[in-house]
C-alpha positions in Angstrom: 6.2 -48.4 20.7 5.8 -49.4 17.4 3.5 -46.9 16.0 3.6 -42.9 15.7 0.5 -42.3 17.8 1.8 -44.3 20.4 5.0 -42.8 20.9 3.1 -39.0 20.8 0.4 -40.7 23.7 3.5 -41.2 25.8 4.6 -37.4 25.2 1.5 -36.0 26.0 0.5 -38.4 28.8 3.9 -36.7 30.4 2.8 -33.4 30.8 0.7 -31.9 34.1 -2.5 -30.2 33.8 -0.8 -27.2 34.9 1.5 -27.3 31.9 -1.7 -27.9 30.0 -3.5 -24.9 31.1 0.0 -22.7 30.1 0.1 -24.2 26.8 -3.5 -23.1 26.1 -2.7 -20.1 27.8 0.5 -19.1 25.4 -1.7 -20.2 22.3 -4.9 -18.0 23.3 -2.3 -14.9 23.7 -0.7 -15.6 20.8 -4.1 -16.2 19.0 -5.5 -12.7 20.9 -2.7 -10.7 19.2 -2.7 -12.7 15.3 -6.2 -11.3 15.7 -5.5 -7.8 16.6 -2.9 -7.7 13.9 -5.3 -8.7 10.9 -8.1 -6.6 12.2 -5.8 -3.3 12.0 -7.1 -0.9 9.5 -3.9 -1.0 7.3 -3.9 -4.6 7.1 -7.0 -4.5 5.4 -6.7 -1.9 3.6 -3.7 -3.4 1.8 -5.1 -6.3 1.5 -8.0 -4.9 -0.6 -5.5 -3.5 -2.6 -3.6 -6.4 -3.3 -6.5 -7.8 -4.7 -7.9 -4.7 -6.5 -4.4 -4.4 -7.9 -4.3 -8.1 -9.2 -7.8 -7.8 -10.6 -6.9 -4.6 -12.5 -3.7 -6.2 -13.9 -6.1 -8.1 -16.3 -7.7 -4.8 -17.0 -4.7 -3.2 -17.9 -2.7 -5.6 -19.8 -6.0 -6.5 -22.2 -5.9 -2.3 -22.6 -2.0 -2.6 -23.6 -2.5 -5.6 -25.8 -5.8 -5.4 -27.5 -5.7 -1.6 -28.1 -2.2 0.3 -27.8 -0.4 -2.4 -29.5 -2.2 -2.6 -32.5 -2.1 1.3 -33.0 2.1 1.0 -32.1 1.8 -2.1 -34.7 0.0 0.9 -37.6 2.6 3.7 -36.5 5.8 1.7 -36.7 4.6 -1.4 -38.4 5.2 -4.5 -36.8 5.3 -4.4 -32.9 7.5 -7.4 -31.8 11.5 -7.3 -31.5 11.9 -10.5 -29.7 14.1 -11.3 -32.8 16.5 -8.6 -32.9 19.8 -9.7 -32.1 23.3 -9.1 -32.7 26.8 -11.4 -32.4 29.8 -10.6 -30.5 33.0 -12.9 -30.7 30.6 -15.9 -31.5 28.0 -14.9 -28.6 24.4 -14.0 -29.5 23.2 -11.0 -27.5 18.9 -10.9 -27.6 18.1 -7.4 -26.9 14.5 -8.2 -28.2 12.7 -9.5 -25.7 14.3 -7.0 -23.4 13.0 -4.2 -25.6 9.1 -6.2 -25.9 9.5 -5.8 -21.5 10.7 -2.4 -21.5 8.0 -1.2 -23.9 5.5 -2.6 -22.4 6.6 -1.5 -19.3 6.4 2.0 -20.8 2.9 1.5 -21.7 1.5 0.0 -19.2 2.9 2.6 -16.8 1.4 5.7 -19.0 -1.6 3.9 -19.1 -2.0 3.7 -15.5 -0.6 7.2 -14.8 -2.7 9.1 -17.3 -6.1 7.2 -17.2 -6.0 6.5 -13.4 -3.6 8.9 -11.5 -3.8 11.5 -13.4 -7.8 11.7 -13.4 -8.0 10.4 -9.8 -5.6 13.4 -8.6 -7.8 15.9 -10.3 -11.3 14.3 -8.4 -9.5 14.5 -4.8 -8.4 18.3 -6.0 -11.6 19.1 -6.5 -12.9 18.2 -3.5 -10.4 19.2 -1.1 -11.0 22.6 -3.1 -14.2 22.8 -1.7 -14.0 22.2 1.6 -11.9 25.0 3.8 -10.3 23.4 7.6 -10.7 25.8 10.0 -7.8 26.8 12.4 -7.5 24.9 15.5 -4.7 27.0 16.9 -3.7 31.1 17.1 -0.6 32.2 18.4 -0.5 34.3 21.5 0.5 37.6 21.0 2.8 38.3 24.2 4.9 35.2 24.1 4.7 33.8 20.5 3.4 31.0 21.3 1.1 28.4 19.5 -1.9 28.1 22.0 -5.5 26.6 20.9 -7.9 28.5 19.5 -10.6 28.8 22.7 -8.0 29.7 24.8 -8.8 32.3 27.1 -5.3 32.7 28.8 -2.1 31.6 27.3 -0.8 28.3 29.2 3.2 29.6 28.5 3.0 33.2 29.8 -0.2 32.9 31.6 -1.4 36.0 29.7 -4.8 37.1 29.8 -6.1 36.7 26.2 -10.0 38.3 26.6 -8.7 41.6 25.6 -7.7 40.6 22.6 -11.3 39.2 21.6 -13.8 42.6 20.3 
C-alpha cells in the first residue's frame, strides 16, 4: 500500500454492486434537480443580468469619467480631493478619497437613474397605456360576492344570474 491509487483500489474494491447502483442513483437525483434549478426562468434571467449589469459598468463609468468629470472639472475647477485632509491630536484624517467615492457615487447613480430608469419607465408607460385588461371577475349582486365573469349562477348563493344579463 505504498501508493495513493492503491489504497483508493482497496476502497472501492469494498463496495457491492448494489451500493454501486445507489451511489449512481443519489448522483443522478441530485444531478436531475441541479438541472431543474439552473433551467428555472429566474435563474436565467438573473444571470443575464449579472452579465448585462457587468458589461454596462464599463459603459457607465467611461460616461462618468470621460464626460461628467471634465464638465464638474470646468464648473468647480479641479475635480480630485483625494488630498484634502485635516489633523487631529497628531492623527491625519483623509476625507478625500471618501469624498472622490461619494461623488462618484452620486454621479453614477443620476446617470443611471435619469438616462436609463427614467426613460425606460416612460417606454413601459406607454405601452401599458395602450393596452386596456379586461375584467375577469363581477361581483354577484345578491350575495356580494366576487364570482367570474361567465358565470351564469353564483357558486356562494347559488343565485340565478341570467336575469341580470339584457
Amino acid at each position: 500500500m505504498d501508493t495513493y491509487w492503491e489504497s483508493i483500489y482497496l476502497i472501492y474494491s469494498d463496495l457491492t454492486i448494489k451500493d454501486e447502483f445507489y451511489a449512481l442513483f443519489l448522483y443522478n437525483n441530485a444531478m436531475k434537480g441541479f438541472k431543474q434549478f439552473l433551467l428555472r426562468g429566474n435563474v436565467v434571467d438573473l444571470a443575464v443580468g449579472v452579465i448585462i449589469g457587468a458589461a454596462f459598468n464599463s459603459v457607465v463609468n467611461g460616461f462618468v469619467a470621460n464626460v461628467l468629470t471634465p464638465i464638474i472639472s470646468i464648473i468647480i475647477g479641479k475635480p480630485d480631493f483625494s488630498k484634502l485632509a485635516f489633523t487631529v491630536n497628531h492623527s491625519t484624517v483623509h476625507v478625500g478619497d471618501f469624498l472622490n467615492s461619494l461623488i462618484s457615487f452620486v454621479i453614477v447613480a443620476s446617470v443611471v437613474y435619469f438616462f436609463i430608469v427614467l426613460p425606460m419607465n416612460r417606454l413601459q408607460n406607454a405601452f401599458r397605456a395602450g393596452k386596456h385588461m379586461d375584467p375577469t371577475t363581477k361581483q354577484c349582486p345578491f350575495c356580494f360576492s366576487e364570482i367570474s365573469i361567465k358565470a351564469t349562477r353564483c357558486p356562494d348563493c347559488t343565485s340565478d344570474l341570467k336575469e341580470e344579463k339584457k
